[in-house]
C-alpha positions as CSV (number, residue, x, y, z in Angstrom):
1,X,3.1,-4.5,-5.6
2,X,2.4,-6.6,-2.8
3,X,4.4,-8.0,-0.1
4,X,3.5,-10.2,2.9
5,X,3.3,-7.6,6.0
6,X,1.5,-4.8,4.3
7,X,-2.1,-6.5,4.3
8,X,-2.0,-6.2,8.6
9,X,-1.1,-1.9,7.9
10,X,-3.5,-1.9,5.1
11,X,-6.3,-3.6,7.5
12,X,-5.7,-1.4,10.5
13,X,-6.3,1.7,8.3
14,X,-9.3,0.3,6.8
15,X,-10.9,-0.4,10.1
16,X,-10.0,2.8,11.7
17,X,-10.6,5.1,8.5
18,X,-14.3,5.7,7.1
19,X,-13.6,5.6,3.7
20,X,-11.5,3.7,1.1
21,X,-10.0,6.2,-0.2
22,X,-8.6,8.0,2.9
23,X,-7.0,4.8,3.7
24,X,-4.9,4.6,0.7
25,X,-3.9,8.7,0.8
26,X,-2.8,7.3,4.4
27,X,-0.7,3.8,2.8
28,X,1.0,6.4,0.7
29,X,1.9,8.4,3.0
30,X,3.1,6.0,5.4
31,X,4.8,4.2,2.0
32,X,6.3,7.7,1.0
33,X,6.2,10.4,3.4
34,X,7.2,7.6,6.6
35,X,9.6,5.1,4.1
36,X,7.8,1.9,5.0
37,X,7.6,1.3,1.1
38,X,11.9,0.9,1.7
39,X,10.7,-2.1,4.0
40,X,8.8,-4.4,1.5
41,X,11.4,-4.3,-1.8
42,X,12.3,-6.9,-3.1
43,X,16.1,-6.9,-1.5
44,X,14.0,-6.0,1.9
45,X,17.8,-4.0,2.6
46,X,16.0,-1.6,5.1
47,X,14.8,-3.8,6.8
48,X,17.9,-5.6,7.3
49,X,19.7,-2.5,7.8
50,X,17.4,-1.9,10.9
51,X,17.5,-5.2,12.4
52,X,21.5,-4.7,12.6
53,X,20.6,-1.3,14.1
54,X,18.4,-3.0,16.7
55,X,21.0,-5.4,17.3
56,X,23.9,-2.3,17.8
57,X,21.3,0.0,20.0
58,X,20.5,-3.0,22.4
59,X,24.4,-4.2,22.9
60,X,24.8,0.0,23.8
61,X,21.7,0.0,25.7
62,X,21.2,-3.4,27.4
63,X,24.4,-5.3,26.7
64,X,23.7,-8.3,29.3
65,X,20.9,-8.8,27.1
66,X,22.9,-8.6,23.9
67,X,25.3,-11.4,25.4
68,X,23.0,-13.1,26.2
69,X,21.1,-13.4,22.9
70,X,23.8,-13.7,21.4
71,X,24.9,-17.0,23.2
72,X,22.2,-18.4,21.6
73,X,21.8,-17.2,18.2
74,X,19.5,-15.2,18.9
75,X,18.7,-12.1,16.2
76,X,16.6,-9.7,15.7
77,X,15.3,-11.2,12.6
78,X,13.6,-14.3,14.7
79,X,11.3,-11.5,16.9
80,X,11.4,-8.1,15.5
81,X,10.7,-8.2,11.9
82,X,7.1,-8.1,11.4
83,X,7.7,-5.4,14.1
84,X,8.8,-3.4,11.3
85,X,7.1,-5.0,8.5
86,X,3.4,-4.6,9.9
87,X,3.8,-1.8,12.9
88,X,3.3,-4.7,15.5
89,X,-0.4,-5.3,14.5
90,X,0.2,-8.7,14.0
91,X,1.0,-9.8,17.4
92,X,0.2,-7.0,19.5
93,X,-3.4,-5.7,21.1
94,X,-4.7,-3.9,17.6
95,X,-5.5,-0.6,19.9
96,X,-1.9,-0.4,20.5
97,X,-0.7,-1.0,17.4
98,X,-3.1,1.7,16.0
99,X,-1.4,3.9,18.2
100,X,1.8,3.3,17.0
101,X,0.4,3.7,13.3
102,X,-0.7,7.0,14.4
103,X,2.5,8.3,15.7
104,X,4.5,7.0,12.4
105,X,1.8,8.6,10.8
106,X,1.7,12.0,12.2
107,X,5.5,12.2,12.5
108,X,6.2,10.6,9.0
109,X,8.6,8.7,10.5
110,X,9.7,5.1,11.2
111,X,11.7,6.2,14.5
112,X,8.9,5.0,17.2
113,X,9.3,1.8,16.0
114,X,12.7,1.4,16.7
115,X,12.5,3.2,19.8
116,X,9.8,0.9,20.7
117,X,11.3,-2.1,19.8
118,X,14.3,-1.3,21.7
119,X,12.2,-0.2,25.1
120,X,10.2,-3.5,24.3
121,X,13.5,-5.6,24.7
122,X,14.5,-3.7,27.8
123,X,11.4,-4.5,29.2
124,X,12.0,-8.1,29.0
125,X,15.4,-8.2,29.7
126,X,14.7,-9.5,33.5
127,X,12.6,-12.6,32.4
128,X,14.9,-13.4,29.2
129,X,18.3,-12.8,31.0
130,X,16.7,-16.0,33.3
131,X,16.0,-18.5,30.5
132,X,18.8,-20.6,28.6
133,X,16.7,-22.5,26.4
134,X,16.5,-20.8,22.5
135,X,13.1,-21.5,22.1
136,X,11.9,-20.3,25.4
137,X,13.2,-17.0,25.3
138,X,12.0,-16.1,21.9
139,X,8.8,-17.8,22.3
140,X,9.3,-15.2,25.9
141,X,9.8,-12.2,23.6
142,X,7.3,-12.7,21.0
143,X,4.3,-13.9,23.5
144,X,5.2,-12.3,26.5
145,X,5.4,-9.1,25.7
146,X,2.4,-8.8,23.3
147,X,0.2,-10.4,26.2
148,X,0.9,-7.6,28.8
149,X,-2.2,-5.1,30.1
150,X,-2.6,-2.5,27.7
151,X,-2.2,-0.1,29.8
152,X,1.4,-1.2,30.6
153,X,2.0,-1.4,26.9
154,X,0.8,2.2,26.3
155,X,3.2,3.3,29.1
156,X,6.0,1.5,27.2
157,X,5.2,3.1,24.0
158,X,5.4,6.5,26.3
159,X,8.4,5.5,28.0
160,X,10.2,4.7,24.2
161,X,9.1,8.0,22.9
162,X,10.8,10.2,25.4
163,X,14.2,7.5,25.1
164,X,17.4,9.9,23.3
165,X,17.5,7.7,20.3
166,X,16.9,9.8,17.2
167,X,17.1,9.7,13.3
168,X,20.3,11.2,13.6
169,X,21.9,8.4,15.5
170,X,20.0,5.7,13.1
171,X,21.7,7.7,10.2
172,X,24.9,7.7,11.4
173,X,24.6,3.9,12.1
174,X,23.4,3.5,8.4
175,X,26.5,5.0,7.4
176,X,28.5,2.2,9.4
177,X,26.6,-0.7,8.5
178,X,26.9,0.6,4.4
179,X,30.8,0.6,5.1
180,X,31.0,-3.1,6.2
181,X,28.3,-3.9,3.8
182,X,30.9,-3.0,1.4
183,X,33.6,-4.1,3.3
184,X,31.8,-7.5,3.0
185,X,31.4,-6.8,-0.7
186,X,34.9,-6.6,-1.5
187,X,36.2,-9.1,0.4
188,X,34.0,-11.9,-1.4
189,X,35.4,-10.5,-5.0
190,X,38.6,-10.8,-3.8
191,X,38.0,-14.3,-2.8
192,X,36.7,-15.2,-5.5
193,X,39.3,-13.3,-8.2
């Protein structure tokens, strides 16, 4: 079925494919083969399970930033989620976000996008670690970013494909955030017994 976020992937592989069918052999394998299909159920867990994971990789990777984000409720859910829902077609230049379709595609794999996201953030770090007004900085990372040359944006994607992260780390993160999912769990049905 149908969730909001999969007509901007579905679009991008209509334009860029010649035929109809060869874009919904490539939905399913991005759906299937890549997991994006995790991303639109109904509970939309993966995705909240990688918006922690975004959260964790940037206070390892850029914990000024973190802190400062943090200071003013700032999460990854107000600037990264259609990052992960649409493959950043919706705000980015759609020749980069074809690219970034094309490495999920070929590797079957979500990773880039994490990867990117997190090189995305670093690359703002300067001009958002300056602002202290909420609206300002995310306004800063969801307009700011998107509007750079594509040419720089292209050498970010680079830059976040050769970073260490790798499914192996994202899987061991999964394993923590399950745990105090659960935690979480249990300590509301005690509460409540």
């Amino acid at each position: 079925s149908y969730c909001q976020g999969m007509n901007f992937v579905c679009g991008m592989l209509l334009m860029y494919l010649e035929r109809e069918d060869e874009a919904f052999d490539a939905l399913c394998s991005l759906m299937f083969a890549a997991g994006l299909r995790e991303y639109y159920l109904p509970d939309m867990d993966m995705l909240q399970l990688r918006l922690w994971q975004l959260e964790r990789l940037l206070r390892e990777r850029c914990p000024r930033l973190a802190a400062h984000l943090a200071s003013f409720g700032i999460g990854p859910v107000l600037y990264a989620s259609a990052w992960f829902l649409t493959l950043f077609s919706t705000e980015y230049p759609l020749r980069f976000a074809s690219r970034v379709l094309d490495i999920v595609l070929a590797e079957r794999s979500m990773l880039c996008v994490m990867q990117l996201g997190l090189q995305l953030l670093e690359e703002t770090a300067a001009h958002a670690l300056q602002m202290h007004d909420f609206e300002e900085i995310v306004v800063h990372i969801r307009s700011w970013l998107p509007s750079l040359p594509l040419e720089d944006l292209h050498e970010i994607l680079t830059a976040a494909l050769l970073t260490d992260l790798t499914q192996a780390k994202l899987d061991k993160l999964e394993v923590e955030y399950r745990a105090e999912m659960e935690a979480g769990r249990e300590e509301r049905e005690a509460r409540r017994a």
